[in-house]
C-alpha positions as CSV (number, residue, x, y, z in Angstrom):
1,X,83.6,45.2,-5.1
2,X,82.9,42.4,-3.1
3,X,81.2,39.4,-5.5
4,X,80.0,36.5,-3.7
5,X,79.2,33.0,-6.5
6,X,76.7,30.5,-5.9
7,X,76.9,27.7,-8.1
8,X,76.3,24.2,-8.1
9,X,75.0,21.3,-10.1
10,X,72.8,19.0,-8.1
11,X,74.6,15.9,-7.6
12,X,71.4,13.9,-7.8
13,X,70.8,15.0,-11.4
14,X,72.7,12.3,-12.7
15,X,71.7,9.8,-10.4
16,X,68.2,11.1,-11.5
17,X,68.1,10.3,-14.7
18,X,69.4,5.8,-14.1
19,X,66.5,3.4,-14.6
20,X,66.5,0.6,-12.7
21,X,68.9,-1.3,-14.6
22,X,71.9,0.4,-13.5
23,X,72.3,2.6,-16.9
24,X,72.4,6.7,-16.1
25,X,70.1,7.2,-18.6
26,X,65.9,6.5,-18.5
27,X,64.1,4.5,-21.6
28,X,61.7,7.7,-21.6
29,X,62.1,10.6,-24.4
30,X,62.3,14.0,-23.8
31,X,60.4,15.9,-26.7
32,X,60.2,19.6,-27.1
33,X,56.1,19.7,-26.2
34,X,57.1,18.4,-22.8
35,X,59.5,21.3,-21.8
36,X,57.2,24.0,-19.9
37,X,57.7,28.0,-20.3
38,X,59.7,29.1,-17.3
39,X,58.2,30.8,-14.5
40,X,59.7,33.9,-13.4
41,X,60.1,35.9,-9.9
42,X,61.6,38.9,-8.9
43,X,64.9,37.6,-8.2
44,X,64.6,34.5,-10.8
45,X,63.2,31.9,-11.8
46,X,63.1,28.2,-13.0
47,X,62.2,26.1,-15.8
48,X,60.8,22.6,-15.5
49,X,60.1,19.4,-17.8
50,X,56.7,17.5,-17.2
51,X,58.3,14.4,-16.9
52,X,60.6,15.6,-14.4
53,X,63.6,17.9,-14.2
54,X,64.6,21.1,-15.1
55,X,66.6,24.5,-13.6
56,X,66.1,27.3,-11.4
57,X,68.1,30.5,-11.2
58,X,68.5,33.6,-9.5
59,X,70.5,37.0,-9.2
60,X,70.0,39.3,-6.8
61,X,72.0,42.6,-5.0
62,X,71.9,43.8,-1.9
63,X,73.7,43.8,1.3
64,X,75.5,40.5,2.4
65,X,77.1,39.5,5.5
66,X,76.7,43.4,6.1
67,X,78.6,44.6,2.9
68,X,77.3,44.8,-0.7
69,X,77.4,41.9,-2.9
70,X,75.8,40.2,-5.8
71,X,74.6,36.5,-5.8
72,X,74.1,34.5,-8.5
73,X,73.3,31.0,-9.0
74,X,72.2,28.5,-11.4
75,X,71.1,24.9,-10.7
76,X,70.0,21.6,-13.0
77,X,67.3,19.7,-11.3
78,X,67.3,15.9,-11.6
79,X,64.7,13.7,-13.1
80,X,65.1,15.0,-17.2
81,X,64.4,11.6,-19.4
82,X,67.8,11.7,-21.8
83,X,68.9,8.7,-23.8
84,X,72.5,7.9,-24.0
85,X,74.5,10.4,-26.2
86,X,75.2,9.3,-29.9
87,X,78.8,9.5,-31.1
88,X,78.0,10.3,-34.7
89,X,75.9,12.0,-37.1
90,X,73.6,15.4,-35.8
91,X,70.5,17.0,-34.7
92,X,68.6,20.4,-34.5
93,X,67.0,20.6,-31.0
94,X,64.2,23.3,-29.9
95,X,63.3,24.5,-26.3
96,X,63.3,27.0,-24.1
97,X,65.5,29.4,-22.0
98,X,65.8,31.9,-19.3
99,X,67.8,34.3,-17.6
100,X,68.8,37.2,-15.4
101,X,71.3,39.6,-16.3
102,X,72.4,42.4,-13.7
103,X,74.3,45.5,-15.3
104,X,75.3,49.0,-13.9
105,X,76.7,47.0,-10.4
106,X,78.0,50.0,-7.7
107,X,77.9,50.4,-4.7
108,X,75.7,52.6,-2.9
109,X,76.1,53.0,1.0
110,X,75.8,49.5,2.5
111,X,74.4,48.3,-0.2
112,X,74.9,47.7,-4.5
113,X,72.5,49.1,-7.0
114,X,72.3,48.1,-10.7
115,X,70.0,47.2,-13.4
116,X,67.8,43.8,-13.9
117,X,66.6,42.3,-16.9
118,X,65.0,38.8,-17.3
119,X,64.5,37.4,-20.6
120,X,63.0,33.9,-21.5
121,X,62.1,32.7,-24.7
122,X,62.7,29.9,-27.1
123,X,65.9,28.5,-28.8
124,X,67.4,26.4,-31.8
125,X,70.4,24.1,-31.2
126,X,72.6,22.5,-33.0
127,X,74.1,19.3,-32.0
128,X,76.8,17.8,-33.7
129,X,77.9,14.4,-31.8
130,X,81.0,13.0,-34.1
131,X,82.8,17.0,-32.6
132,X,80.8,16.9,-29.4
133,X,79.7,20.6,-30.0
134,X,75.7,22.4,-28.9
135,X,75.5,25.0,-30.5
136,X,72.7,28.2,-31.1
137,X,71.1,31.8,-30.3
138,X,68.4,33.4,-29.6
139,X,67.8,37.0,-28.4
140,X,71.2,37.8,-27.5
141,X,72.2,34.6,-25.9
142,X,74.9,32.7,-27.3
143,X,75.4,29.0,-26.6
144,X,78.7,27.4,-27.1
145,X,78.5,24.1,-25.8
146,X,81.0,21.2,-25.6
147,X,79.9,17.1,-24.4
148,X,81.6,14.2,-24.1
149,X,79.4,11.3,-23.3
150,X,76.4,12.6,-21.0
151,X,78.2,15.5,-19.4
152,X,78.0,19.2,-21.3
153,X,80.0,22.2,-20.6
154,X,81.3,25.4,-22.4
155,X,79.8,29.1,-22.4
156,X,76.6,30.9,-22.8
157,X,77.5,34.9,-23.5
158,X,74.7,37.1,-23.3
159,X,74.5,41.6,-22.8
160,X,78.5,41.8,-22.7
161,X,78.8,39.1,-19.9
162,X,79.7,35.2,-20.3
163,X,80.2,32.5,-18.1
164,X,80.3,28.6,-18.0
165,X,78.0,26.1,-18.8
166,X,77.5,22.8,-16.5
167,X,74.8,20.6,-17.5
168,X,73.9,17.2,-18.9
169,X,73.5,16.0,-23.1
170,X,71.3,13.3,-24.2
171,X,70.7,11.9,-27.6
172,X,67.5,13.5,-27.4
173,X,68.1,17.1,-26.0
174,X,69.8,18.2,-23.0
175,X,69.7,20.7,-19.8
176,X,72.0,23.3,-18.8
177,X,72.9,26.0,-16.9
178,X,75.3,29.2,-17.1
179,X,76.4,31.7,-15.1
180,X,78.8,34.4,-14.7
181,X,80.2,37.9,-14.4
182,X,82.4,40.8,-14.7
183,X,83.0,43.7,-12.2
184,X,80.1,45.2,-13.1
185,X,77.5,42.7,-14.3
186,X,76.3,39.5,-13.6
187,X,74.6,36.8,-15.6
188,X,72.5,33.7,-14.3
189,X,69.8,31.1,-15.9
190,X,69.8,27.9,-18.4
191,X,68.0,26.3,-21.2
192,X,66.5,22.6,-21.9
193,X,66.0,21.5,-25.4
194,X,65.0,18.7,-27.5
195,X,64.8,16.8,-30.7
């Protein structure tokens, strides 16, 4: 089965978020009020943050290049107000996440057919800053995330499929993204959250 990835995380994000003194991170806060439901579209969808930043998503079939394949891509988008990231003590951070999952992947002709969800909906995390751990659930979606300083990876696992994580971590939430697949699903979207 051809499986063609699209993933990157915009370069500017981190250069988004310096304030004029030099320092990566903004003297704004990021609360949980300001993170907006996510809009979705039938191949989908993004998330965005009224004071700026955010992700977009998408996963999609079809014929590529003239043979079937299955793209999937997940993007942070700069501008998201984080402080810098505490090295002790905790907190429990709320937002909001979204995603597109592909299942049932053949191929058909020229083409691949399978089966779409999206789901979007809200989430509890746990940050612990002395291990450098995010951690929480919600509907299925596991988040297993690891940061050291401002930059967050590990993996979000959600309908059987799991991939990594590349975002940023704040002291007052963060913004990721996931994606990932096997030879028969696919798996694409993020999350933002905050204290």
């Amino acid at each position: 089965m051809f499986t063609r990835c699209l993933a990157c995380l915009a370069v500017a994000a981190l250069a988004a978020c310096s304030s004029g003194s030099g320092s990566r991170f903004s003297g704004g806060g990021l609360e949980p009020s300001d993170i907006r439901a996510p809009t979705m579209t039938p191949t989908g969808g993004s998330l965005s943050i009224a004071s700026g930043g955010g992700f977009t998503y998408s996963n999609r079939i079809g014929t590529i290049d003239g043979k079937p394949g299955n793209v999937f891509a997940a993007n942070v988008l700069p501008g998201a107000e984080l402080t810098p990231t505490p090295t002790t003590g905790s907190a429990r951070m709320t937002g909001r996440y979204a995603l597109r999952h592909a299942t049932d992947l053949t191929r058909s002709g020229n083409g691949m057919t399978g089966m779409f969800e999206n789901r979007s909906g809200t989430i509890a995390m746990n940050a612990d800053f002395a291990a450098g751990t995010l951690r929480g659930n919600s509907d299925g979606l596991r988040i297993d995330g690891r940061f050291d300083d401002d930059k967050l990876t590990g993996t979000a696992a959600y309908g059987g499929t799991s991939g990594p994580i590349t975002g940023f971590m704040g002291g007052n939430g963060a913004v990721g993204v996931f994606k990932g697949n096997t030879g028969r699903s696919s798996l694409a979207g993020g999350f933002a959250v905050a204290r």
